[in-house]
Phi, psi and omega in degrees: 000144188243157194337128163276162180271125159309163164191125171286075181335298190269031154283356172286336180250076207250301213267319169320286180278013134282332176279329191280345184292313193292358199264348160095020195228012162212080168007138192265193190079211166248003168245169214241107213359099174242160188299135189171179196280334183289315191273337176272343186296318164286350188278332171268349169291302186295345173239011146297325190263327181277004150274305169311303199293340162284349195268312180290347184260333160320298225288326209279313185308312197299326164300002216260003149254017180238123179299329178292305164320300162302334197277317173323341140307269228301332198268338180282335158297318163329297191317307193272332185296353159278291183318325176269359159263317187291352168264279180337295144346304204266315213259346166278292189307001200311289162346310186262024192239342160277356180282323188285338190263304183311342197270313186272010165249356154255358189261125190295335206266350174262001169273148193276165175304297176205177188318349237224302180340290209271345168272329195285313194289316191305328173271002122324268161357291201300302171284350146331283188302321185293288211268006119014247161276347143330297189273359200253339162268346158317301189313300213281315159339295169308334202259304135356306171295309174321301198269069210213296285213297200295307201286348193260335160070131182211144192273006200267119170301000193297125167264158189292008201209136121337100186225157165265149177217129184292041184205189200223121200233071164241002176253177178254148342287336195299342192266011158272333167307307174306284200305318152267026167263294206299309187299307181304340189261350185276310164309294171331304176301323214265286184319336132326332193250310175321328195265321172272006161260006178294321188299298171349294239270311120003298166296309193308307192316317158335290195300325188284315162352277166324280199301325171302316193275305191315292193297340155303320201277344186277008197240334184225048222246323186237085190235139220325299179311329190255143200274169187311311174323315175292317160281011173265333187285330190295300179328282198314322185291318165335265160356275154354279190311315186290329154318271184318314191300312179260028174265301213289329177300325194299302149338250188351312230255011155312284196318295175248042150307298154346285180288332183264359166297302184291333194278354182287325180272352171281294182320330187285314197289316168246043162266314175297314180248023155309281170314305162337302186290334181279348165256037101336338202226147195268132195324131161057023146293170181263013149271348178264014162267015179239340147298348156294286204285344169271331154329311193295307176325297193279332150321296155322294212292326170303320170291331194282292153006282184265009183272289172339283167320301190301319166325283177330310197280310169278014164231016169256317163333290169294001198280321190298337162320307179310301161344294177329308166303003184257143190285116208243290191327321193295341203266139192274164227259015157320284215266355182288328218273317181272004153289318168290352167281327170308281180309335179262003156288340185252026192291331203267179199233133172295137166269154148262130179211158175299072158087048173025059169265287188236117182299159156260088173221159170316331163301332165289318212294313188293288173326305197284312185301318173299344173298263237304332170288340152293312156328289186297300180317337167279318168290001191258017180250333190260339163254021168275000000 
């Protein structure tokens, strides 16, 4: 084995946790929320957004017997209202999601080995990034429709999201005053909830990382040139490494047990009545283009999720192969006995899942579209 390479992990969200700073919601350093002028600039910024999300949960009790109206709430209210767990989260959870950027920039064993190493993460890295930003011009797209109307001095008194306000914003200034209160803080949430499926998304990517190297170096723990001593020392690194990766799982799964619990129970319910609502609304309008891209949006972010996962679950899968792939025959029989032990500790495959309830796999993925089309078939039967 050869020299490790640094690599910096967290320069892939680099540009994430500069917006999320600004946002008042990442400390700076390895530390975590301490008293100070950062902590009151975010505490008001979090109880600003957290008025909006109550001012759509009033209007949502007051519509709620009228259907068109409520699917017209609801499904944007759902959105942020995840987006205010999933920020929430990240502002509890602080402690382990820096514990976790500390293991991987200080623990030798999670850095690649050598150049081939280091083309394998990277071309993670990549496709991380390309299906992203995809999915981050859907947000900004949706976000975008909204000031589209403001932006245009459109003669329409409408704001872009239903809320109740104990005053009446159908005059200048307030309902303009309102209407950037309503984009701005719909931003907020969304680059928030944005940042923390970066994180998701991102770790699994990580995690699936970790199992590529880990099966490169157990595929090349023995080769012709290296004496046995050396391959026991390797093996054992080997080991090692499968240990950390899953206290680093262990970590991670501090963090987003949470968010994916809730996004299991949210996401089905307002992807159906996302669809509901586009038949409703008249075609390549700017609400029914902003009902696309957040349809489109909210969609991605469920598949990256679970694509991300699934990942995890197939490259943990392969580590006992990898062995296989080693020259193994040459080696006595010690180091034989303790390789088959090895393998049958990593046969099984990591899941990543919500309190190992529901896995984040292609499969899953698949089950929440069949929810969420069941959803819309109920609502277009109860307002026909």
């Amino acid at each position: 084995m050869t020299q490790v390479i640094f690599y910096d992990w967290k320069s892939t969200l680099e540009i994430n946790i500069l917006v999320i700073r600004v946002l008042g919601l990442w400390p700076d350093g390895d530390d975590t929320f301490k008293p100070g002028f950062y902590v009151v600039y975010g505490g008001i910024l979090v109880i600003l957004a957290g008025c909006h999300l109550l001012s759509q949960i009033i209007k949502l009790y007051l519509v709620r017997d009228d259907i068109e109206a409520l699917a017209g709430t609801m499904y944007i209210t759902l959105t942020l209202l995840l987006a205010a767990i999933k920020t929430s989260f990240v502002i509890v959870k602080m402690r382990s999601l820096k514990k976790c950027f500390v293991t991987l920039r200080t623990n030798s064993l999670f850095q690649p080995r050598n150049h081939q190493q280091q083309l394998l993460i990277q071309r993670n890295v990549d496709f991380w990034k390309i299906a992203y930003k995809i999915f981050l011009s859907a947000c900004l797209g949706f976000n975008l429709f909204i000031a589209v109307p403001i932006l245009m001095n459109s003669g329409d008194k409408n704001l872009p999201f239903l809320a109740w306000y104990p005053f009446r914003t159908d005059f200048s200034p307030v309902f303009e005053i309102t209407y950037v209160y309503q984009f701005a803080f719909t931003s907020y949430l969304t680059l928030s909830c944005l940042f923390v499926d970066a994180l998701v998304c991102v770790f699994n990517m990580y995690i699936g990382c970790q199992f590529d190297l880990l099966s490169d170096n157990l595929r090349n723990f023995f080769t012709k040139d290296d004496t046995f001593s050396e391959a026991r020392r390797n093996l054992r690194r080997c080991i090692i490494h499968h240990q950390e990766i899953l206290t680093f799982v262990g970590d991670y799964r501090q963090f987003f047990n949470g968010i994916l619990f809730w996004l299991w129970i949210l996401s089905g319910v307002s992807i159906g009545i996302t669809l509901f609502q586009l038949t409703l609304v008249q075609p390549f309008s700017n609400v029914f283009n902003s009902l696309v891209s957040y349809e489109i949006g909210i969609t991605l972010e469920l598949f990256l999720f679970c694509y991300f996962g699934n990942e995890v679950q197939v490259k943990s899968n392969l580590v006992s192969y990898a062995a296989f792939e080693s020259q193994w025959a040459d080696l006595p029989e010690d180091i034989k006995r303790s390789l088959v032990i090895f393998i049958i500790n990593v046969s099984k495959p990591i899941h990543i899942s919500a309190f190992n309830v529901v896995d984040l796999s292609l499969e899953t993925f698949i089950k929440i579209l069949k929810t969420a089309w069941s959803y819309f078939a109920l609502l277009s039967q109860l307002s026909a």
